[in-house]
Wavefront OBJ file of the C-alpha trace (Angstrom):
o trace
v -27.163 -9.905 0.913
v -30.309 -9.914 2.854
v -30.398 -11.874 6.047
v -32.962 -14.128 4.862
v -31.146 -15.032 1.671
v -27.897 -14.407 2.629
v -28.097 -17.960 4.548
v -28.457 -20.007 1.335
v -25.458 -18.905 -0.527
v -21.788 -19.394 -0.510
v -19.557 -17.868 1.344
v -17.614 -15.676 -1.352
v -21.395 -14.549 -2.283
v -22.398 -13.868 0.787
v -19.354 -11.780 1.711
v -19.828 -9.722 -1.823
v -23.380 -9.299 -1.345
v -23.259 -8.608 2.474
v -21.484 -5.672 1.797
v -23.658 -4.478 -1.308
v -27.030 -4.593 0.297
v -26.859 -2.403 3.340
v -28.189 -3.531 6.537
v -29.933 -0.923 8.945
v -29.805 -1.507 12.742
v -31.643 -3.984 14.394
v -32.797 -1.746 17.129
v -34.878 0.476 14.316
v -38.187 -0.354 12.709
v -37.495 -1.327 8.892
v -39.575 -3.504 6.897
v -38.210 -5.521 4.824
v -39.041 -8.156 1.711
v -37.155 -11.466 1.877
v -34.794 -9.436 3.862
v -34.292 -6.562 1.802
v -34.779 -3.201 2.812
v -37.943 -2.402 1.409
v -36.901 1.365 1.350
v -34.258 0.127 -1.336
v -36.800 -1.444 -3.399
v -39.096 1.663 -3.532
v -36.317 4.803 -4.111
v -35.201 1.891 -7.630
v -39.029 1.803 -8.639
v -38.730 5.893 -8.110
v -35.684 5.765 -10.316
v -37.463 3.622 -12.442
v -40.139 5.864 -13.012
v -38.333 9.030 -13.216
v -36.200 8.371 -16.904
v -39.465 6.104 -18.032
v -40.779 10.468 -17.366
v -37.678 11.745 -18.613
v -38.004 9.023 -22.150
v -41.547 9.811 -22.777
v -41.167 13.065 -24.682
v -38.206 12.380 -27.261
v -39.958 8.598 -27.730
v -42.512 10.694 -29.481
v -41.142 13.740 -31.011
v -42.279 12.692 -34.346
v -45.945 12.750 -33.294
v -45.623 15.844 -31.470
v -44.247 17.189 -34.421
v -47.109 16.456 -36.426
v -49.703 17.860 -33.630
v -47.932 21.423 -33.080
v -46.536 21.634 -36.970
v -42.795 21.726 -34.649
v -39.575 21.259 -36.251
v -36.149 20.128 -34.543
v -35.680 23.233 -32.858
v -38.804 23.691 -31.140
v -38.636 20.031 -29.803
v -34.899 20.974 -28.609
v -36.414 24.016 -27.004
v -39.367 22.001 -24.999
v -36.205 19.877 -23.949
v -33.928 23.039 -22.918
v -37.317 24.474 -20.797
v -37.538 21.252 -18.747
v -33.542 20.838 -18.439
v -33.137 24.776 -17.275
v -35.644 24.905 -15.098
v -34.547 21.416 -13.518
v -30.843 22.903 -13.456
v -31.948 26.035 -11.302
v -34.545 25.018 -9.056
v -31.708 21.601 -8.529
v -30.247 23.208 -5.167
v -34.084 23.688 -3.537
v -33.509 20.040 -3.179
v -30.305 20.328 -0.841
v -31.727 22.842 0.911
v -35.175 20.590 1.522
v -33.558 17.630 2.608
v -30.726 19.547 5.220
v -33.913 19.798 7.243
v -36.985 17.047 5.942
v -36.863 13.962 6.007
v -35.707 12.475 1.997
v -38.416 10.253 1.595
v -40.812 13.640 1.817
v -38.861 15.416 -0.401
v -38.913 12.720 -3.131
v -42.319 12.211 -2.609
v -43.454 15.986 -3.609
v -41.049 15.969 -6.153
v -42.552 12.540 -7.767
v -46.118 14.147 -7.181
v -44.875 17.466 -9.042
v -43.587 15.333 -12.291
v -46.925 13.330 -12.162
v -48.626 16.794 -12.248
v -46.786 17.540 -15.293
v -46.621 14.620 -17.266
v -50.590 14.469 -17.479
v -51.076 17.735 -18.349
v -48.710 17.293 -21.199
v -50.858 14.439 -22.590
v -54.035 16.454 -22.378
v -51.968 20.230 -23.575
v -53.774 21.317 -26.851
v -51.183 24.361 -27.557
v -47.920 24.162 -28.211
v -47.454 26.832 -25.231
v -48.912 24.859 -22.960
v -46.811 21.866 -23.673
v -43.467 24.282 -22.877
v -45.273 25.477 -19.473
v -45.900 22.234 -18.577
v -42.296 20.645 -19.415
v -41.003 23.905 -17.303
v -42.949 22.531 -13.877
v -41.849 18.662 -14.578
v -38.030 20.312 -14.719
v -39.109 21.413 -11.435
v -40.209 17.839 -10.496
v -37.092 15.934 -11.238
v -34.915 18.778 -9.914
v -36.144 17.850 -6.750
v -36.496 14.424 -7.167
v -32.485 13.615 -8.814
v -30.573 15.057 -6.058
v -32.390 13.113 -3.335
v -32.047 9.836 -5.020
v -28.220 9.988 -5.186
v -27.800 11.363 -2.093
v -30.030 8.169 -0.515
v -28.074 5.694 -2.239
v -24.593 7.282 -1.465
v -25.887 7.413 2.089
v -27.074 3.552 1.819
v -23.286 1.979 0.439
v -19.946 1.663 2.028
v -17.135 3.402 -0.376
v -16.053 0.412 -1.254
v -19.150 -0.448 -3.005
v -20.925 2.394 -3.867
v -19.916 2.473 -7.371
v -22.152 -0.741 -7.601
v -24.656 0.760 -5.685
v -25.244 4.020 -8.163
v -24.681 1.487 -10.838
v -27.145 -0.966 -9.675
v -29.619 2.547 -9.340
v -29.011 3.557 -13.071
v -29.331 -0.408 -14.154
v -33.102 -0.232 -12.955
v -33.227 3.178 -13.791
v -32.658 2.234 -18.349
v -35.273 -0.452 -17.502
v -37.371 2.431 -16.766
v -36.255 4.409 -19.761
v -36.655 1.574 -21.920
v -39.964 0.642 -20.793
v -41.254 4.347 -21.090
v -39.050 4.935 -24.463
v -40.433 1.529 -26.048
v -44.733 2.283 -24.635
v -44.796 5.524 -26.065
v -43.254 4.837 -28.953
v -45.091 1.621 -30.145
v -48.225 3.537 -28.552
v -47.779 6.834 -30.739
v -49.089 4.791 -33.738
v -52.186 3.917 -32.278
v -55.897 4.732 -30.341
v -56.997 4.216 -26.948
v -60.862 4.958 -25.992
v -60.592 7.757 -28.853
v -57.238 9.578 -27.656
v -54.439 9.554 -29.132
v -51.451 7.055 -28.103
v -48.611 9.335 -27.242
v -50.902 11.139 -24.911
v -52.658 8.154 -23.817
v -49.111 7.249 -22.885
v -48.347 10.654 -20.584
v -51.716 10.166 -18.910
v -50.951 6.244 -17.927
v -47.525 7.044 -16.683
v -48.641 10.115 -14.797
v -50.988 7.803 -12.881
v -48.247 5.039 -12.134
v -45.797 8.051 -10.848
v -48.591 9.219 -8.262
v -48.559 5.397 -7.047
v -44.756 4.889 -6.541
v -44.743 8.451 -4.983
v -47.458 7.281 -2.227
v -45.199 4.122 -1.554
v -42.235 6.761 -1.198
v -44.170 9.169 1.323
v -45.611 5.987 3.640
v -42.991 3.050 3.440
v -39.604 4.179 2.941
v -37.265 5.435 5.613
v -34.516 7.825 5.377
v -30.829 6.107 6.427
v -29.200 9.167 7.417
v -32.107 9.187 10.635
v -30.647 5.553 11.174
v -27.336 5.847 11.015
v -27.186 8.896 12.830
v -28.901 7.301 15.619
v -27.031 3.791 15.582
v -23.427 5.957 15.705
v -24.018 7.908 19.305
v -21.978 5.334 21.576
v -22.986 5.813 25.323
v -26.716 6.491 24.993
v -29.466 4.553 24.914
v -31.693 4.522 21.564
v -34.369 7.033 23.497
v -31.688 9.362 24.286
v -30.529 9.238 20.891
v -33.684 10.195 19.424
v -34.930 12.831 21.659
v -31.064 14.597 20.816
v -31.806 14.370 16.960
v -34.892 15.914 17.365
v -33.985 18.815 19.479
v -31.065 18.833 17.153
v -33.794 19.484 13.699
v -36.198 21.955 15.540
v -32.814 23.996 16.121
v -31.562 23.609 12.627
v -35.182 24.149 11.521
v -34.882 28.161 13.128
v -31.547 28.457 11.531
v -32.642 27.077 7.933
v -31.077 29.908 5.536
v -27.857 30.098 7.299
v -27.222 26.249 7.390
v -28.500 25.945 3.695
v -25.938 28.584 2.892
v -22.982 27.197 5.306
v -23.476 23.832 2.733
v -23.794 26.039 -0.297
v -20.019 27.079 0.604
v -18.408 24.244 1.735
v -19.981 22.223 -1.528
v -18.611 24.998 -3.871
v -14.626 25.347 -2.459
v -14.397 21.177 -2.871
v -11.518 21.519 -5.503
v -13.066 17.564 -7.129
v -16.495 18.998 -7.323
v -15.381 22.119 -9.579
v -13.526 19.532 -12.151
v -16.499 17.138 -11.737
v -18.705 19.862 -12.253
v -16.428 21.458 -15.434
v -16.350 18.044 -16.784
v -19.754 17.540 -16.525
v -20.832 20.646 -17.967
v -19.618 19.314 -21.743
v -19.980 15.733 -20.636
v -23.713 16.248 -20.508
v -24.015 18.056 -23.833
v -24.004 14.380 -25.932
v -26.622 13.139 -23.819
v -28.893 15.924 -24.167
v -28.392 16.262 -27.981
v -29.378 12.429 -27.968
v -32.833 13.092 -27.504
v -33.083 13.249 -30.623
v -32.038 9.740 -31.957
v -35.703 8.476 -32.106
v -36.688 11.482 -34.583
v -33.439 10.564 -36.787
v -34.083 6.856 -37.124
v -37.566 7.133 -37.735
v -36.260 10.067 -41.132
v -33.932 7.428 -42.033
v -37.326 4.938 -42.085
v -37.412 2.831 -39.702
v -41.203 1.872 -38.656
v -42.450 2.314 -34.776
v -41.352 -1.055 -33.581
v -37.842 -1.178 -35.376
v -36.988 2.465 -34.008
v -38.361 1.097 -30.331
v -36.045 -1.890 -30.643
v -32.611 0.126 -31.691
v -33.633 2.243 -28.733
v -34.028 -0.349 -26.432
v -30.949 -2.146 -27.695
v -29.076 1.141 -27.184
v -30.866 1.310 -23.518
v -30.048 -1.782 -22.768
v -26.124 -1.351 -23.559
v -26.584 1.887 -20.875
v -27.988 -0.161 -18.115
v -25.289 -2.521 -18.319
v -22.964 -0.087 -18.836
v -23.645 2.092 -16.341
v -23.633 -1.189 -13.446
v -20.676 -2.781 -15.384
v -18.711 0.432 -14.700
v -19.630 1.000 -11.282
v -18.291 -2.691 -10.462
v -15.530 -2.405 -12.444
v -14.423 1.033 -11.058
v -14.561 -0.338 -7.152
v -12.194 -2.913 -8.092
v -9.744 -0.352 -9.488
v -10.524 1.928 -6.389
v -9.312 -0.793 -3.940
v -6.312 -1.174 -6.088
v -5.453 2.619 -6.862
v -7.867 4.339 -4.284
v -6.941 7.700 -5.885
v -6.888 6.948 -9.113
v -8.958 4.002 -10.052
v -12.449 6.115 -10.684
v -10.687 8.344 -12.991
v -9.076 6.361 -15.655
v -12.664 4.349 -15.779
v -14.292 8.002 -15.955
v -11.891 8.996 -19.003
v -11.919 5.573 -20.740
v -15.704 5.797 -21.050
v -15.585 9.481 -21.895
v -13.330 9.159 -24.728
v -14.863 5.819 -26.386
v -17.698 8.642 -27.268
v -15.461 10.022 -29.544
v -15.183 6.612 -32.039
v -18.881 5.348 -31.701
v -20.015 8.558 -32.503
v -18.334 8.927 -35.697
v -18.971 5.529 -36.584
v -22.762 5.691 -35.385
v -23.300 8.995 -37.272
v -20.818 8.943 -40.288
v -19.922 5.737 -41.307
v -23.142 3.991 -41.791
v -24.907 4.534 -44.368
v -28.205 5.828 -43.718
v -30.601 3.378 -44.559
v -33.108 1.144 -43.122
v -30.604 -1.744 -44.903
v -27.900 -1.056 -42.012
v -30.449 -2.486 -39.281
v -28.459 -4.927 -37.930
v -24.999 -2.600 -38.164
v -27.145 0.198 -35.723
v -28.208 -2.723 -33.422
v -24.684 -3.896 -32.861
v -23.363 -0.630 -33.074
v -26.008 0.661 -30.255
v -25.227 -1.717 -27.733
v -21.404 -1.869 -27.449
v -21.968 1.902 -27.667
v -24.083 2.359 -25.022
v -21.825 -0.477 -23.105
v -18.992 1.967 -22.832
v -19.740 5.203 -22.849
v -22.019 5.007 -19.710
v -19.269 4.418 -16.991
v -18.787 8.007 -15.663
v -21.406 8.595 -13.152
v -21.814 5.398 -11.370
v -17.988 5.173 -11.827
v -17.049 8.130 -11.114
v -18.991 10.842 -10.190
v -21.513 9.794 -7.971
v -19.209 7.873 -5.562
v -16.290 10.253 -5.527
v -19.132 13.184 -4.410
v -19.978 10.919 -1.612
v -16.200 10.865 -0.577
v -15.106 14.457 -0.583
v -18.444 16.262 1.157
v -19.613 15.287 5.104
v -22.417 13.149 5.251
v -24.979 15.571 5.859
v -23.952 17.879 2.681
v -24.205 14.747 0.223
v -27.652 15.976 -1.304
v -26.366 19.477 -1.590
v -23.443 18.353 -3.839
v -25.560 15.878 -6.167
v -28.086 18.914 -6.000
v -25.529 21.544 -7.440
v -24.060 19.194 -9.815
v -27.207 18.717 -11.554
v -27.499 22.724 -11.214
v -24.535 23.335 -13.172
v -24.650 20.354 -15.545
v -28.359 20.070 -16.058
v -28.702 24.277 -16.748
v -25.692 24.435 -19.780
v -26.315 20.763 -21.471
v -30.636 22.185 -21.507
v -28.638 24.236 -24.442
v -27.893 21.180 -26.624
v -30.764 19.857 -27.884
v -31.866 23.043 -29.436
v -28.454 23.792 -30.956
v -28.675 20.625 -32.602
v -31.921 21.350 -34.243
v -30.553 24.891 -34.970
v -27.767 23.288 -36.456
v -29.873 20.744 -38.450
v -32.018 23.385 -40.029
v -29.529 26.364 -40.556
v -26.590 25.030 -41.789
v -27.610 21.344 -43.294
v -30.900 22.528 -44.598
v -33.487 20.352 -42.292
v -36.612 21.118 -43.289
v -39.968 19.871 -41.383
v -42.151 20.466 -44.432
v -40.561 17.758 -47.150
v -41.327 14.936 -44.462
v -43.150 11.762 -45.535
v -45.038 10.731 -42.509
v -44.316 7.067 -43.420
v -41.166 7.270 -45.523
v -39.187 9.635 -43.736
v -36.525 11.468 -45.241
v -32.927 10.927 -45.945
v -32.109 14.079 -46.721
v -33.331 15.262 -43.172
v -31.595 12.446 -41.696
v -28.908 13.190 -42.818
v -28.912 17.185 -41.975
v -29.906 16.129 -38.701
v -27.364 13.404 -38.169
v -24.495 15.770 -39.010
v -25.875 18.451 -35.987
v -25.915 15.416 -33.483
v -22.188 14.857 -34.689
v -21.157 18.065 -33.630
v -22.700 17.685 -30.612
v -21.539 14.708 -29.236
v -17.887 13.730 -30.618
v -16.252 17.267 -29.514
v -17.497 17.314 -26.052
v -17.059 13.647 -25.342
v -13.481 14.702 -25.944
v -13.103 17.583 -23.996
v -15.267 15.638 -20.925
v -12.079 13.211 -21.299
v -9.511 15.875 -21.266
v -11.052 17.624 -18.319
v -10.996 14.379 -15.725
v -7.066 15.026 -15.491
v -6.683 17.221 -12.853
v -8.550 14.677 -10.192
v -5.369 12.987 -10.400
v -3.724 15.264 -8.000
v -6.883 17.256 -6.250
v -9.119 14.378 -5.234
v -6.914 12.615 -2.522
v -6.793 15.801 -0.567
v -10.080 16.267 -0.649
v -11.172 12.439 0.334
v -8.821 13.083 3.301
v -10.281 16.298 4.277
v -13.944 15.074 4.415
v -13.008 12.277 6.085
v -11.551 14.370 9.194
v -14.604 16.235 9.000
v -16.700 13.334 9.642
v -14.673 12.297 12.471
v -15.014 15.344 14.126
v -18.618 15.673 13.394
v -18.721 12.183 15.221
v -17.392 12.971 17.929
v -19.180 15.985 18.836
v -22.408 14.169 18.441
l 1 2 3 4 5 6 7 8 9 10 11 12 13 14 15 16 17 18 19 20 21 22 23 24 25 26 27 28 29 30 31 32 33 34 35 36 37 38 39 40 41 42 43 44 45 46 47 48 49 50 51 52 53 54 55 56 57 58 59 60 61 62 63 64 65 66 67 68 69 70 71 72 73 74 75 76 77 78 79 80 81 82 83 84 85 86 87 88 89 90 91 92 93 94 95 96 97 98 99 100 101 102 103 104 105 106 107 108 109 110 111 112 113 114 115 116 117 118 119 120 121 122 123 124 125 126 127 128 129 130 131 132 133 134 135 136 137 138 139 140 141 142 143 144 145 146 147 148 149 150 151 152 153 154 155 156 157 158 159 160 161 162 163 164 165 166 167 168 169 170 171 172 173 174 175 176 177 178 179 180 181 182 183 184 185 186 187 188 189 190 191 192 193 194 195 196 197 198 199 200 201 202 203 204 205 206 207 208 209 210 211 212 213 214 215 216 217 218 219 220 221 222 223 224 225 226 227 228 229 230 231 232 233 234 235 236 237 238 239 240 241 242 243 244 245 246 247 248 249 250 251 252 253 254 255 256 257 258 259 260 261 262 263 264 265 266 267 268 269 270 271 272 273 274 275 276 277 278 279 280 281 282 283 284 285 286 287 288 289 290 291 292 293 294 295 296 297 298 299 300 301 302 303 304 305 306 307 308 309 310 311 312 313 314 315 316 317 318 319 320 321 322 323 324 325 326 327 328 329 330 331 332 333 334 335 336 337 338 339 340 341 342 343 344 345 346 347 348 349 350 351 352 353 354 355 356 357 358 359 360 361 362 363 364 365 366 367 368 369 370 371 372 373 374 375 376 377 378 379 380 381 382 383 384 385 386 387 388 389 390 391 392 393 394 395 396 397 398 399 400 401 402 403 404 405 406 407 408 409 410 411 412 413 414 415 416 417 418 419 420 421 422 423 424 425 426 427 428 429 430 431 432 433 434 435 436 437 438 439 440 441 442 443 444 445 446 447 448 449 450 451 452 453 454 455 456 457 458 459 460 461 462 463 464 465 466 467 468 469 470 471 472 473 474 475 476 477 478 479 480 481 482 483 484 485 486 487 488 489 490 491 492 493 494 495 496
């Protein structure tokens, strides 16, 4: 692990965790906290903060409801602004961080969410609350792509799956935290305001704080590898050639962003990620919605916070169960490994969606069935991009194209699943008959629940099967793309 640590452990821990928790040269300038890069420890707390952001909304979509007079398909809609917008502005951020620093570029994009999130707390018009959820799209477009890129630059391959899952563990905490504040906050008064936007306004402020600890404390690995891999020069030498080598890139910024826009877009894995992806993401989207259904069904603030959080919780695990799980098969099938754990947790959608949605009868009686039901879900179906995705991107790009790729994956995937959420609310209102009016604000409804239950149905069990059908073709394309990049980086190497 750490160096400091690292000394008091065993030796089979120390090997595992040696290799998890990247160490940075010696020769470099990198604090550290009881000998952990404290870089690390600031881009999690930015993860952290960025789905407590993304959870904040949907945690309160009954009380936002009430305020505007909204029903299911103008919440979807707020969601589809912030998603398309996030999906198109998604490749400014590989184009920001070919030639800025990563720690800069998360920074403004942190600051840009904060923006965002406040004003939506303090937005007295429906309109304004769309605007608003448009610029924090903007935010996290910038924000997403940088993170992944920084950890994939941060992990060896043989680890990396842990490393994105360890990112997306501390990342639910973060979602569960914001999820479980607003919602058990939307119920009440603080200082005369109400609690949902009491909550926006509180986690706007922490966001500013963890994006000032981004800009001033953490440092960008791709300056320190690239300057602890040039054998035969001193570490002087080294620098002044990486700086002579950004103000020439920094002339030349169009033509190199476009020279990664190409070589991103012919990677054969990266179109059947990216096709995958594009109906993968749809479930997700749509689930924004579960908070809105359990509270119909009648569950109170703190029982609809806790299935959440039980649901969350199953994610986080997930998610870093997966990514472990998936480097083990990778070291047994290195071509193949990612994949089957990418289509086993793809297609275990398909049951636990009709069992979640269908089966159970909807009623606050089935408590404990949802809790159960929640976890193991969200245990399973949570594999693909810490299993999958995000490490395999890292293997078939260069180094220095890594953000570029997690940039136009969330361009693609982010833009199409924006179109979910309000075709589920379309679907809840037009052909089950949801309507917004008939609502008890303490009772719910179980006839809405039930309309609205059926349009998250449709939205999650089809595509979770299609995501799984559309993995297949890595089985023959990825291994000559791995190879590929790898020659690439050699050569790169060795020009430098």
């Amino acid at each position: 692990m750490a160096y400091t640590l690292s000394f008091f452990l065993p030796r089979r821990l120390r090997s595992i965790s040696n290799s998890f928790f990247p160490k940075f040269p010696a020769t470099m300038k990198t604090r550290t906290i009881c000998g952990i890069s404290l870089s690390l420890i600031i881009i999690n707390l930015a993860s952290i903060m960025e789905r407590a952001d993304e959870n904040l909304l949907p945690s309160v979509y009954k009380e936002v409801s009430e305020a505007f007079n909204a029903g299911p398909s103008d919440l979807g809609y707020l969601t589809f602004i912030r998603n398309f917008v996030q999906g198109l502005a998604s490749p400014l951020a590989g184009i920001l961080a070919i030639n800025h620093d990563r720690p800069t570029v998360l920074a403004m994009g942190t600051m840009c969410w904060a923006l965002s999130t406040a004003a939506v707390g303090v937005s007295q018009r429906f309109i304004q609350v769309a605007f608003w959820r448009a610029v924090n799209g903007f935010g996290l477009a910038i924000v997403i792509p940088a993170l992944q890129s920084f950890i994939a630059d941060s992990y060896l391959d043989g680890v990396r799956g842990a490393g994105f899952g360890f990112l997306n563990l501390v990342g639910m905490v973060g979602g569960i935290g914001g999820g479980v504040l607003a919602t058990i906050m939307a119920g009440h008064e603080y200082l005369g305001i109400p609690g949902w936007r009491f909550a926006f306004v509180m986690m706007a402020s922490l966001s500013v704080f963890i994006g000032c600890l981004v800009y001033l404390f953490v440092v960008d690995p791709r300056m320190l590898t690239s300057i602890d891999h040039s054998p035969g020069r001193d570490n002087r030498e080294r620098i002044e050639l990486l700086e002579k080598g950004n103000a020439a890139n920094s002339t030349s910024l169009w033509l190199e962003s476009w020279a990664a826009t190409k070589a991103v877009i012919r990677v054969k894995t990266f179109q059947i990620i990216v096709l995958q992806g594009l109906v993968g993401s749809l479930p997700w989207t749509a689930m924004v919605f579960f908070t809105l259904w359990f509270e119909l069904i009648g569950f109170d603030h703190n029982s609809t916070a806790t299935l959440l959080s039980l649901f969350a919780a199953g994610c986080a695990m997930g998610s870093f169960l997966g990514g472990i799980i998936a480097d083990r098969m990778s070291r047994v099938y290195p071509y193949y490994g990612r994949v089957i754990c990418a289509q086993f947790s793809a297609f275990m959608g398909i049951p636990f969606s009709w069992f979640l949605l269908v089966v159970i009868p909807q009623s606050v009686s089935s408590y404990n069935t949802f809790c159960v039901t929640l976890f193991l879900m969200g245990l399973t179906i949570s594999w693909n991009a810490t299993a999958a995705n995000g490490p395999m991107f890292a293997e078939v790009v260069p180094a220095k194209h890594r953000t570029m790729i997690y940039a136009f994956d969330r361009a693609f995937e982010v833009s199409f699943s924006s179109f979910a959420a309000p075709v589920v609310g379309i679907l809840a209102e037009k052909m089950y008959g949801y309507d917004p009016k008939t609502i008890d604000p303490v009772l719910g409804s179980a006839k809405e629940a039930y309309a609205l239950s059926r349009g998250l149905f449709n939205m999650m069990a089809v595509p979770f099967g299609l995501c799984c059908l559309f993995y297949t073709p890595l089985y023959w394309v990825f291994r000559r793309d791995r190879e590929t990049a790898r020659m690439s980086s050699l050569k790169e190497e060795e020009m430098f």
